[in-house]
N, C-alpha and C positions, 0 to 999 in steps of 0.2 A: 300474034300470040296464040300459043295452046296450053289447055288445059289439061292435067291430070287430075281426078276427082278422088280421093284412096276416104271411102265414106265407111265408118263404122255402122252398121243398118243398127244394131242396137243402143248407141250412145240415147243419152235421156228419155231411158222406157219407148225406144223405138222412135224417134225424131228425126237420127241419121235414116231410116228407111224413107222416109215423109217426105224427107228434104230433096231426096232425087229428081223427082219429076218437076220442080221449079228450075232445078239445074238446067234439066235439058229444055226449058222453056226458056233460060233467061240465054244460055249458048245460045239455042236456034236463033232468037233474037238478033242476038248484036252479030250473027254469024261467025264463029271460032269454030274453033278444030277443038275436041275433047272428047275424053273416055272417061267413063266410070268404072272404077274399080272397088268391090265391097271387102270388107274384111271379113272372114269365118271363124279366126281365133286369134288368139292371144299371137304378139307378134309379129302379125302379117303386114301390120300399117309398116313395119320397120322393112320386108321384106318387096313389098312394093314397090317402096322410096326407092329401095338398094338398088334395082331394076331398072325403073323409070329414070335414073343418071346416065345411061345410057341411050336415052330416046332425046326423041327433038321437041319434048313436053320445054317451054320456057316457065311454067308452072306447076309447082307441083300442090293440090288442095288438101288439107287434114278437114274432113268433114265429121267431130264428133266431137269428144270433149278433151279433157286437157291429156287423157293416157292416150287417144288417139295422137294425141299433138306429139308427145313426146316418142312415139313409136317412129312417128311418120321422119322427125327433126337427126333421131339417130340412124335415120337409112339413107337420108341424103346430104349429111354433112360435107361438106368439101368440093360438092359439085357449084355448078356455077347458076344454077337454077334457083329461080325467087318462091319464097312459102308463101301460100294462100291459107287461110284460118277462116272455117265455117263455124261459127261455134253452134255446135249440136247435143253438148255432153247436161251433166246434170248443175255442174262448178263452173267451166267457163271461164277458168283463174286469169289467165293470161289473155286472152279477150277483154278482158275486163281493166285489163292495163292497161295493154293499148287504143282502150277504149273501142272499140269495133262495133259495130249497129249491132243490134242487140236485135233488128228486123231481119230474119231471114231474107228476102227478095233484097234487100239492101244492101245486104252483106256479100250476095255473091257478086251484083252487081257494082259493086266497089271493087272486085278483083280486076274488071274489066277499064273502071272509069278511075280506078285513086293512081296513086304514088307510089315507090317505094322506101323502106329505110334501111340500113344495118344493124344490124342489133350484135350485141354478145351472145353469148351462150357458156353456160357455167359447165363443166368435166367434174364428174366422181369418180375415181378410179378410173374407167376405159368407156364408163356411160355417158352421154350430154344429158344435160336438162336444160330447157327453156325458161323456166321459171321461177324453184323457190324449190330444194330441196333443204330436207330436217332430219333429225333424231332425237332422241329421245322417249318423252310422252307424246309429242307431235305425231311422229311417226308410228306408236301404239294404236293412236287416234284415227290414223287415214287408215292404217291395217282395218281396224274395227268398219270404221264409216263406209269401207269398198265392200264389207260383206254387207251391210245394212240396205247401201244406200239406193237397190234393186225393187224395196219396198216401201219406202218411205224418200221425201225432198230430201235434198241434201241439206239443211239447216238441219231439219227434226233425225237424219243419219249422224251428223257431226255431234249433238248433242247427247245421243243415245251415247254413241261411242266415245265419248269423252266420259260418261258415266262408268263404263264396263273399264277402259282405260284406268281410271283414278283410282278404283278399287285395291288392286294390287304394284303400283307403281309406286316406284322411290326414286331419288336423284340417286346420279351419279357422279362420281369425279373423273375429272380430265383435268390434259393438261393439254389448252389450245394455241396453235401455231398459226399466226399470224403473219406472212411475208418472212422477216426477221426477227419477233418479238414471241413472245411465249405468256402464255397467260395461266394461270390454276384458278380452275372455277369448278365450283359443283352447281351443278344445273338438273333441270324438272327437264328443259328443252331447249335445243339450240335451228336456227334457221338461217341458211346459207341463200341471200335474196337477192337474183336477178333482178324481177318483178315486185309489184307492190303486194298483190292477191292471192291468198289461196283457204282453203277447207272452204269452200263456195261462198267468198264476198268476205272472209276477214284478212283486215288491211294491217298486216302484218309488220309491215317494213316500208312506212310513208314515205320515205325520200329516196327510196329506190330508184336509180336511173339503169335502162338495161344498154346503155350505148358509151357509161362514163369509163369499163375498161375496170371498173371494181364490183365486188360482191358488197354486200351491208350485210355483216352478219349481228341476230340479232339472240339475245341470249336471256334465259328465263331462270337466275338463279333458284335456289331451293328456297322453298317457302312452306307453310302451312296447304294443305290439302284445300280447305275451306279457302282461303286465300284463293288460290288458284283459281278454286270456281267461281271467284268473284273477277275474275281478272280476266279471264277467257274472253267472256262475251265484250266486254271494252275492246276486244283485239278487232272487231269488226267495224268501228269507225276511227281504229289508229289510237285512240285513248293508253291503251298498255302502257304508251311509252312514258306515263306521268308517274307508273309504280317504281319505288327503289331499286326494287329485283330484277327491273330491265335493265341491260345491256348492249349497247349496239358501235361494232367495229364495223371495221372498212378493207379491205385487202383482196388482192389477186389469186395467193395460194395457201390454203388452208389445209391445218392436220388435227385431226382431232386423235390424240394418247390418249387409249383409256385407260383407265386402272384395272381392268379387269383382264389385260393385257391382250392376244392377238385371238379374243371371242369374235364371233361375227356380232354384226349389230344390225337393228333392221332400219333402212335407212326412206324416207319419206321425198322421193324424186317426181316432181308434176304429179302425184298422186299416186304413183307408183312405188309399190313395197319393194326394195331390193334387201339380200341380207349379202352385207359388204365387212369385210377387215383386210387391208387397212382402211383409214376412211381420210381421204386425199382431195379436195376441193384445187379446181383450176380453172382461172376463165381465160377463155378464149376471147378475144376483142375482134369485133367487127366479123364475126362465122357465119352469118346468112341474112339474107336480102327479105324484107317481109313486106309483102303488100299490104298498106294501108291507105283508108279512106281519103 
């Protein structure tokens, strides 16, 4: 086996930099073959990936957090190479799915001694996500919480940014496409779920499986403001799903019509902002090999 390392040195207030030098303590170790490669901007985890499908890496490592993960997942899609996941970020979403040591020395050492599995992977328009992309107020939310969350945890970031979010936000209408079914809903937020995790540890989408070949879409009709902010923090042990104004489908290929017809919208992808129209959900069944424990 070899390793490629594509480490964000800045994920979780400098973590990715910290984490290098157990790497090449835990490689020298078991003796592998491996390179480190750092990121410098926005990007480059994705430009790496693209790269390194052409080497004899049988691994390729996202060392950071979950935009790292999602950088590194869309520059190696289709290769034949297995994903490693350090979690180094501040959220951790999809780590936290698959459950992964939460001990660094652990964690890299698991690349060496675990398993692998298949997973899906969800498509927006021409992007993948690994995890749990959204729109709406959600997607307001991560916008906010990514400028925040530089200064403060990511709980006390999501919180702040749910704050400045609520202020000016209103639902909207759609008209959602399901497979062959068509739905009219007005919604605060909608969440298109690989994964069970995300905004750092709320459990969004309980029954989420990322290997059954479907999405769980889960849907937050329009409510009172005050509502909402009582219903948020419930979303962190899966509670949500006991309120009326929850919603939750199931399907492969997703459309969300908006009424406000071909506006861009900003869409909330593993933690990353894209601004998308149209807005196109597709999963991919069985897209990449991921080592786990």
């Amino acid at each position: 086996m070899s390793f490629l390392f594509i480490v964000n040195p800045v994920a979780g207030k400098g973590n990715g930099d910290k984490i290098i030098p157990l790497i090449e303590e835990v490689m020298k170790e078991y003796h592998y073959t491996y390179e480190i490669r750092k990121t410098e901007k926005v990007g480059e985890g994705k430009r790496i990936a693209e790269e390194a499908r052409h080497t004899d890496f049988s691994t390729i490592v996202s060392v950071g957090g979950d935009g790292t993960l999602h950088e590194v997942i869309n520059g190696m899609v289709g290769s034949k190479q297995k994903l490693g996941i350090i979690p180094a970020g501040t959220g951790n979403d999809f780590a936290r799915t698959l459950n992964l040591p939460r001990d660094i020395r652990e964690s890299i050492e698991s690349l060496v001694k675990g398993n692998s599995i298949t997973i899906d992977l969800g498509k927006i328009n021409k992007e993948y996500f690994i995890n749990i992309s959204s729109i709406g107020l959600d997607a307001l939310i991560a916008d906010e919480t990514n400028r925040i969350k530089k200064y403060f945890s990511s709980t006390y970031s999501y919180v702040i940014g749910t704050i400045k979010s609520l202020i000016n936000f209103k639902s909207f209408k759609t008209k959602l496409v399901i497979d062959d079914a068509i739905y009219e809903e007005e919604i605060m937020l909608a969440a298109v779920c690989n994964g069970s995790y995300y905004g750092g540890g709320m459990k969004i989408s309980p029954k989420s499986s990322f290997s059954d070949g479907e999405f769980d879409i889960c849907i937050v009709r329009k409510m009172p403001k005050l509502k909402l902010l009582f219903l948020l923090p419930t979303i962190f042990k899966g509670n949500h799903v006991k309120f009326k104004e929850v919603k939750f489908y199931k399907g492969k290929n997703i459309e969300f019509l908006m009424e406000n017809g071909k506006k861009k919208e900003k869409i909330n992808a593993d933690g990353e902002i894209l601004d998308l129209y149209p807005i196109q959900f597709e999963m991919i069944n069985n897209a990449i090999e991921v080592v786990i424990p």
